[in-house]
VOTOR-916990 format. One record per residue: residue number from 1; x, y, z of N, C-alpha, C, CB in turn. Coordinates in Angstrom, 1 decimal, decimal comma. Atoms other than C-alpha are relative to their C-alpha. Glycine has a CB too. Layout:
<torzas>
[torza NUM [X Y Z] [X Y Z] [X Y Z] [X Y Z]]
...
</torzas>
This chain:
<torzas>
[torza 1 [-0,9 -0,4 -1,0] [18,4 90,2 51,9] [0,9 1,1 -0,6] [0,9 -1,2 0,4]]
[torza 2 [-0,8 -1,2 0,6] [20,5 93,6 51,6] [1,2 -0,7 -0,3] [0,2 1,4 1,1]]
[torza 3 [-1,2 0,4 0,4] [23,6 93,3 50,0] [1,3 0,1 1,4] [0,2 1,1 -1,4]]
[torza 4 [-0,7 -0,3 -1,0] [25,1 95,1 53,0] [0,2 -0,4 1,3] [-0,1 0,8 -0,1]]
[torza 5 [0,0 1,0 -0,8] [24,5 92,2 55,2] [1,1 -0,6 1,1] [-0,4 -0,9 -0,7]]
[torza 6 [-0,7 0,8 -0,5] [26,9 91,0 57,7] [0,2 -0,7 0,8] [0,3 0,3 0,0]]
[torza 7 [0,3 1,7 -0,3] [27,8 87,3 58,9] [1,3 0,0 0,7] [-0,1 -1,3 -1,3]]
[torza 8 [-1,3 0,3 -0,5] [30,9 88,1 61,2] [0,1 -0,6 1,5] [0,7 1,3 -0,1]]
[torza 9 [-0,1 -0,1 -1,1] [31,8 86,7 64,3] [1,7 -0,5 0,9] [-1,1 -0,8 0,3]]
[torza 10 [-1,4 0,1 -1,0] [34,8 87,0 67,1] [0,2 -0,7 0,9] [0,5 0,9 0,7]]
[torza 11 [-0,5 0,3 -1,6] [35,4 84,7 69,8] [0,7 -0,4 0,2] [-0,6 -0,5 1,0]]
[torza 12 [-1,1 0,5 -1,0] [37,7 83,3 72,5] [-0,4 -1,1 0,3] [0,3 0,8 1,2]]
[torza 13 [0,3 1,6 -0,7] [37,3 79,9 73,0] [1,2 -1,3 0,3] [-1,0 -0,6 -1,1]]
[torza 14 [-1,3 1,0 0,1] [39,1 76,7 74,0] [-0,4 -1,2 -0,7] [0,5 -0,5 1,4]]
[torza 15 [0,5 1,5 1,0] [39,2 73,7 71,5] [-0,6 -1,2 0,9] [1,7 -0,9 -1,0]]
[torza 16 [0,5 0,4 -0,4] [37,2 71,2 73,0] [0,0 -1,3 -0,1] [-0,6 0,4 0,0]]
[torza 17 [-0,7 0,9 1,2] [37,5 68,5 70,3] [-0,1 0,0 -1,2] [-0,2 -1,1 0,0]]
[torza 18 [-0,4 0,0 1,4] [38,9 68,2 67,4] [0,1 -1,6 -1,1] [1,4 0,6 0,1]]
[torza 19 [0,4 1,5 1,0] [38,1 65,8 64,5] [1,3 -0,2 -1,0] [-1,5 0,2 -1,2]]
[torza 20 [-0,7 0,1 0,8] [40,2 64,2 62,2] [-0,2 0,7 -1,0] [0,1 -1,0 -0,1]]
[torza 21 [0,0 -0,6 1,3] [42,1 66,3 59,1] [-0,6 -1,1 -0,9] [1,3 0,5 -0,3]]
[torza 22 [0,3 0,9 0,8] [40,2 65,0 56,4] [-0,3 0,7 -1,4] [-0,9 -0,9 0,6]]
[torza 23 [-0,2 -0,7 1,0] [39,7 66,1 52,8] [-1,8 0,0 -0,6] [1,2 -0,8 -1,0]]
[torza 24 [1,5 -0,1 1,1] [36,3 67,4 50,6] [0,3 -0,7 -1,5] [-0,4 2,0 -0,5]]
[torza 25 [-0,2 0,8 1,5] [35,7 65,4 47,1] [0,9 1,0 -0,5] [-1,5 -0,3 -1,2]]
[torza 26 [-0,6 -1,0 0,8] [37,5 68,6 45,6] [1,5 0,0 0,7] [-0,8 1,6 0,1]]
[torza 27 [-1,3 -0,5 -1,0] [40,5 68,2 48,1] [0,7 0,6 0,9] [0,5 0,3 -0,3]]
[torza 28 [-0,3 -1,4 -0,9] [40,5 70,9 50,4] [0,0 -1,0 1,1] [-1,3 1,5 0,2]]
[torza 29 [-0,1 0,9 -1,3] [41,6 70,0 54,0] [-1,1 0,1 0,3] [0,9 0,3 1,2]]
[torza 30 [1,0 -0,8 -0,6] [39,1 70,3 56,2] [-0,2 -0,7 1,8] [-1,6 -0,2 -1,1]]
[torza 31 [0,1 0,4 -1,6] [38,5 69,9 60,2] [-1,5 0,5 0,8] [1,3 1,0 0,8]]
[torza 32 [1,1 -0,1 -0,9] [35,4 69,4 62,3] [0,4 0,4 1,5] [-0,8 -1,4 -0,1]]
[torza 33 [-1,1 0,4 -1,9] [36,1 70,6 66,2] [-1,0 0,7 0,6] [2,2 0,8 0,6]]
[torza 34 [0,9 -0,7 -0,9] [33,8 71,9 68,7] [1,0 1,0 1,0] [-0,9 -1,1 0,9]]
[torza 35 [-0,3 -0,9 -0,9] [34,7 75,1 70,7] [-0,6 0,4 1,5] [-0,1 0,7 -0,6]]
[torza 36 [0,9 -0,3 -0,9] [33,9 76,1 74,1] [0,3 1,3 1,0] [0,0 -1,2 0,9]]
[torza 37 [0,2 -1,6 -0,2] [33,3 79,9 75,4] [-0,5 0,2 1,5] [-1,2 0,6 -1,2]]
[torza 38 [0,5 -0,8 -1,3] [33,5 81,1 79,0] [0,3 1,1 0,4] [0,1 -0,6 1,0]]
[torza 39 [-0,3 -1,3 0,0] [33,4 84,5 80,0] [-1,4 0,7 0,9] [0,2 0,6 -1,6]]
[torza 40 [1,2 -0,9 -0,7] [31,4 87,3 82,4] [0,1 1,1 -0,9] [0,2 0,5 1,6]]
[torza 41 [0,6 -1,4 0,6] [29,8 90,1 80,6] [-0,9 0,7 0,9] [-0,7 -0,1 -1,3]]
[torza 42 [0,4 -0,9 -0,1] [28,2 93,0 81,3] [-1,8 0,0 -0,5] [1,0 0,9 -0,5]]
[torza 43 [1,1 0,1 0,7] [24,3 92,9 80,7] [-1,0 0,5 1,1] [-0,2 -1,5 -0,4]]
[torza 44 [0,8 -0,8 -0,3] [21,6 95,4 81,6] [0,4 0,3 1,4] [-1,4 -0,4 -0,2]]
[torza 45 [-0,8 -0,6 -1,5] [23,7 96,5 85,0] [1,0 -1,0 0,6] [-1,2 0,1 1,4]]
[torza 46 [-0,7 1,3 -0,8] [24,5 92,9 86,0] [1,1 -0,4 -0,6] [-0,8 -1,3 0,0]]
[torza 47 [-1,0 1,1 1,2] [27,6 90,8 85,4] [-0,5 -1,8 0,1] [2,2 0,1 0,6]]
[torza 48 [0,8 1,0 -0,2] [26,2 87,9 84,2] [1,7 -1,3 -0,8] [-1,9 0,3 -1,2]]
[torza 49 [-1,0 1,3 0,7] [28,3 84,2 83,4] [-0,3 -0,8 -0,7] [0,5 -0,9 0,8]]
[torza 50 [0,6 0,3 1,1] [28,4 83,3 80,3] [0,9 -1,4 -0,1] [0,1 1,1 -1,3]]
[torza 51 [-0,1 0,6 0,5] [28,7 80,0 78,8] [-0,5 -0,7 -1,4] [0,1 -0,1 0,7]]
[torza 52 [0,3 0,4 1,3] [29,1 78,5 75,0] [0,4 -0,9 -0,2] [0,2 0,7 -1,0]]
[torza 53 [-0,4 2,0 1,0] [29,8 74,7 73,0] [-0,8 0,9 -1,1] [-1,0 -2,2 0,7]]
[torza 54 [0,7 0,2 1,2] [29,4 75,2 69,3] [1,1 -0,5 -0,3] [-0,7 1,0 -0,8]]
[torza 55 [-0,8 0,9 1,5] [30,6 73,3 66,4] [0,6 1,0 -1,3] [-1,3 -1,0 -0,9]]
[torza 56 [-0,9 -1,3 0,9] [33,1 75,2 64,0] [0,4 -1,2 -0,8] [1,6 1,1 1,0]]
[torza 57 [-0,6 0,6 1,3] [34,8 73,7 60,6] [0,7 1,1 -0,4] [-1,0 -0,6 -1,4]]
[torza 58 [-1,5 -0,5 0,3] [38,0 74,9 59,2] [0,3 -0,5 -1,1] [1,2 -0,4 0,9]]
[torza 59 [-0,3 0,8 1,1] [38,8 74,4 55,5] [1,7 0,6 -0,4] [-1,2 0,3 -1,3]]
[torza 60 [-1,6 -0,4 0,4] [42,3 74,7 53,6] [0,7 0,0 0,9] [0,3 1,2 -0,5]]
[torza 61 [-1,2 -0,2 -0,3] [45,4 76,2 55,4] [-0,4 0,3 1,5] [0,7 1,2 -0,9]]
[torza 62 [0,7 -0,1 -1,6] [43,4 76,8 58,7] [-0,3 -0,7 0,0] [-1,0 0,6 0,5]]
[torza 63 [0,0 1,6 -0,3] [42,4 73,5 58,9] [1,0 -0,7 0,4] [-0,2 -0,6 -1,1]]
[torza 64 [-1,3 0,6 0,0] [45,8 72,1 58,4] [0,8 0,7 1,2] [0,6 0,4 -1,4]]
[torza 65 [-0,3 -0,5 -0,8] [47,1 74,7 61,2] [-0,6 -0,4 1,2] [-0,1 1,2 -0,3]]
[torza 66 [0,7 0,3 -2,0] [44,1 74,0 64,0] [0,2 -1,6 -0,2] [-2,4 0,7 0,5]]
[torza 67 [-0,3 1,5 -0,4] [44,8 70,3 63,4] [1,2 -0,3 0,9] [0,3 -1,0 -1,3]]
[torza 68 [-0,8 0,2 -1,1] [48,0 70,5 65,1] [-0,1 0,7 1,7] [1,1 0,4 -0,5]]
[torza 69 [0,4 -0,7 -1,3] [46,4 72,6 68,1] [-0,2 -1,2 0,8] [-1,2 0,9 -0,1]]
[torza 70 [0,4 1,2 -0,9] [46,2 71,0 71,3] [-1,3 0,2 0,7] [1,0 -0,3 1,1]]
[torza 71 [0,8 0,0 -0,5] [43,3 70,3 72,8] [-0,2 0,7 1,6] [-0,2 -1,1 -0,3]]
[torza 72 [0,3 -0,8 -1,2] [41,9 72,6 75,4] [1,0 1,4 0,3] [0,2 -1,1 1,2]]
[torza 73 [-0,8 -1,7 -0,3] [44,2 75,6 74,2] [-1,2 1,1 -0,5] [1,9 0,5 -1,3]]
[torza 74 [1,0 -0,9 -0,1] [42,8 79,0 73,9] [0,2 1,0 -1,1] [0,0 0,7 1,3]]
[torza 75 [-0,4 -1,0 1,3] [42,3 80,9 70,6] [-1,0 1,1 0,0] [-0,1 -0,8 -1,4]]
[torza 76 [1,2 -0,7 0,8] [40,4 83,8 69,2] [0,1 -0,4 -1,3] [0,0 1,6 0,1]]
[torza 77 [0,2 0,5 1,1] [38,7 82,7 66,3] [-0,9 1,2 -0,6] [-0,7 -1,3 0,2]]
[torza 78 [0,6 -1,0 1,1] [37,0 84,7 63,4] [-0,5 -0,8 -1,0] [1,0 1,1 -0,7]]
[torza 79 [1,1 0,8 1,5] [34,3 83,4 60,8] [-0,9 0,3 0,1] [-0,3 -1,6 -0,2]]
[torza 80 [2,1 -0,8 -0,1] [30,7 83,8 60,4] [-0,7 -1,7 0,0] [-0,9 1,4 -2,4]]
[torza 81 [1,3 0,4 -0,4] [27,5 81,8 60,9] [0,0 -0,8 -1,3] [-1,2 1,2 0,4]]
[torza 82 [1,1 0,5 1,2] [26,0 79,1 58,6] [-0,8 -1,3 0,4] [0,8 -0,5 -1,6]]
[torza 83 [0,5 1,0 -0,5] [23,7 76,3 59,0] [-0,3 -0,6 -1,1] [-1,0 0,2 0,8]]
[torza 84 [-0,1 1,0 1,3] [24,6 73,1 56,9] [-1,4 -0,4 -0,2] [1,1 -1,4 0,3]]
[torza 85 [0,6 0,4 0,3] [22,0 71,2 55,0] [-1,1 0,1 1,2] [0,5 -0,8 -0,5]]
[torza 86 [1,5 0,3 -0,9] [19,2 70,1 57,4] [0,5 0,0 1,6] [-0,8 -1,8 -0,4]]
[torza 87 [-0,1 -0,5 -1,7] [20,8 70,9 60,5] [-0,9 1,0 0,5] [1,5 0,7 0,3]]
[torza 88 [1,1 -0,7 -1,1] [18,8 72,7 63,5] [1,1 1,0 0,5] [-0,8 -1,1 1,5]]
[torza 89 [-0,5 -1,0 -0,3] [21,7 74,7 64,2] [1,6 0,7 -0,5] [-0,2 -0,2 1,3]]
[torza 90 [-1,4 -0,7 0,9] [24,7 77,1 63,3] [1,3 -0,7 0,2] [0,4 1,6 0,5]]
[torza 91 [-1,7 0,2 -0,2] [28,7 76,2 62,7] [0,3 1,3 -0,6] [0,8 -1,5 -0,9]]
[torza 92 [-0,9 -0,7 0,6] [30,9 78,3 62,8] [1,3 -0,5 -0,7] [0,2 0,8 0,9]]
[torza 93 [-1,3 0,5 1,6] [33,1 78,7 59,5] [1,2 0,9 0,4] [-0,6 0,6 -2,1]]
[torza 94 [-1,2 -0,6 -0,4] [36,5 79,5 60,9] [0,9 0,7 -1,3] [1,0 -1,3 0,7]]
[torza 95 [-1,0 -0,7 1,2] [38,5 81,9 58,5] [1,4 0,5 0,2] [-0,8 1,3 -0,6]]
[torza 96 [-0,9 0,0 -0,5] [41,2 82,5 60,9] [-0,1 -0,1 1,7] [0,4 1,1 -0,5]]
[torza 97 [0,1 0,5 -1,4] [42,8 82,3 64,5] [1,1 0,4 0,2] [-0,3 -1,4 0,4]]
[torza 98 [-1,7 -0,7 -0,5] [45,5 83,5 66,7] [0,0 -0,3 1,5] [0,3 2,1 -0,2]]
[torza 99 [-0,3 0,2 -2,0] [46,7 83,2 70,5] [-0,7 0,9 0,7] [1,8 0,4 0,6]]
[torza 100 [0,8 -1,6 -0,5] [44,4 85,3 72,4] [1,2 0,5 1,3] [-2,1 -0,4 0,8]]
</torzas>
């Protein structure tokens, strides 16, 4: 894989649910919470209606922050793509977040 690879992603979503803060053997907070993404875009002429659910994790000081979020508010989020152990599909790894 090139070095100059990149694993970024932006969206707008609303918390959907959120798991209990809970800690890694090493200590770090950490938070399980599913997001959910609706929006019209623009696609080959059409506007088409989009819908998303994925699963996001939050470690450290972002963790500790989206645990007090309420459920069903609306953030933009920033992290990238990974797919844990033997999972079939991606979480996103939250690295930040703000009020959209």
């Amino acid at each position: 894989m090139a070095a100059a690879a990149a694993n970024q992603l932006l969206l707008t979503a609303c918390v959907a649910e959120l798991g209990n803060l809970r800690f890694t053997p090493a200590g770090v907070p950490a938070l399980d919470l599913k997001l959910e993404h609706e929006s019209k875009i623009e696609e080959v002429g059409a506007t088409r209606q989009v819908k998303a659910a994925l699963k996001a994790v939050a470690f450290g000081a972002v963790a500790e922050r989206l645990a007090r979020q309420a459920l069903g508010s609306l953030w933009r989020f920033q992290g990238f793509l990974a797919t844990p152990g033997n999972a079939k599909h991606p979480v996103l790894h939250i690295q930040d977040f703000q009020q959209d």
